[in-house]
C-alpha positions as CSV (number, residue, x, y, z in Angstrom):
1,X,0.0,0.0,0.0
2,X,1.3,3.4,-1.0
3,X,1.8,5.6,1.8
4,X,-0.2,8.7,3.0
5,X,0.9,11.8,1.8
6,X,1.9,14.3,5.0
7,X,1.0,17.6,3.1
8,X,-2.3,16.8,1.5
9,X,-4.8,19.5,2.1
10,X,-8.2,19.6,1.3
11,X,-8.3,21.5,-2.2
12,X,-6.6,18.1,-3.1
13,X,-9.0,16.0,-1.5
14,X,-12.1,18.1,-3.6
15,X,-10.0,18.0,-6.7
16,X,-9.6,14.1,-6.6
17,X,-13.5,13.9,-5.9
18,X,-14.3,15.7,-8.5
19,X,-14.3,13.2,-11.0
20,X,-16.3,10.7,-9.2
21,X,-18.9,13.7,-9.0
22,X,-18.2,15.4,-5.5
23,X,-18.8,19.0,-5.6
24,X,-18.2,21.5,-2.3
25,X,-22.4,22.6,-1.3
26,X,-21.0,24.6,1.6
27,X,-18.5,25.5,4.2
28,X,-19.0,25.7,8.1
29,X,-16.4,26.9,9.7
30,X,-13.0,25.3,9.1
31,X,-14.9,22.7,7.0
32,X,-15.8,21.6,3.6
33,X,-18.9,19.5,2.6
34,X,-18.9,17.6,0.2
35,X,-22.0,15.6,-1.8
36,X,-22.4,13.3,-4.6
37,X,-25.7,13.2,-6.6
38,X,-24.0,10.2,-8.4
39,X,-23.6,8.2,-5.0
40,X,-26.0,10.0,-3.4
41,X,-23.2,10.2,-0.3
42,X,-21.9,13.5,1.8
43,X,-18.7,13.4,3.2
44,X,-17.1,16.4,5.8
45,X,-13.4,17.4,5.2
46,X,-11.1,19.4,7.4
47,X,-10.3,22.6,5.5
48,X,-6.4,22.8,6.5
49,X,-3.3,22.8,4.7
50,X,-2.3,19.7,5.6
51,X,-5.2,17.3,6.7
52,X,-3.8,15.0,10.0
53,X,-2.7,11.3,8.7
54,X,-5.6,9.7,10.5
55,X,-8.0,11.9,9.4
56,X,-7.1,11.4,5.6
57,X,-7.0,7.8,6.0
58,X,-10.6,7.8,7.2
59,X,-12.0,10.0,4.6
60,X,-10.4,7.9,2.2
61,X,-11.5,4.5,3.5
62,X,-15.3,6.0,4.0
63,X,-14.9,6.6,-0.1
64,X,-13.4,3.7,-1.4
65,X,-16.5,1.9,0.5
66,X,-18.5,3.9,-1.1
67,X,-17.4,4.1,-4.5
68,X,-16.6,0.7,-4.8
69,X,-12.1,0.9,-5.5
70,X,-9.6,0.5,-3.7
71,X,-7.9,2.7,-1.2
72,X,-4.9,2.6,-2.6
73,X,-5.9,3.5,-6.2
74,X,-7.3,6.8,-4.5
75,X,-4.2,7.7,-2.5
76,X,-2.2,7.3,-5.8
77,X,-4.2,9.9,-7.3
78,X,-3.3,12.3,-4.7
């Protein structure tokens, strides 16, 4: 498994989404919703710099159950 990047932020997380059709509906705070009409799925992402390890790993497991890949094939395209 390819390690987590340290300096990922969440523009990167929304850019990587965006494909799989994620778009930002609103920000509260120091975070970013996100939504799917596709998957019909919202997901909540820290709006830092650098999102914590844990953190990142959790987002990305909660996605790659949801859209049906691997884990790893999303934290190559980051």
């Amino acid at each position: 498994m390819p390690k987590l990047p340290r300096d990922c932020g969440a523009k990167q997380v929304a850019a990587l989404l965006e494909p799989y059709g994620y778009a930002v509906v609103r920000q509260r705070g120091s975070h970013l919703r996100l939504h799917s009409e596709t998957h019909d799925h919202s997901i909540t992402v820290p709006n830092h710099e650098a999102i914590k390890v844990g953190t990142l790993s959790a987002i990305l497991s909660e996605l790659a159950a949801v859209l049906n890949i691997e884990k790893d094939e999303l934290i190559r395209k980051l």
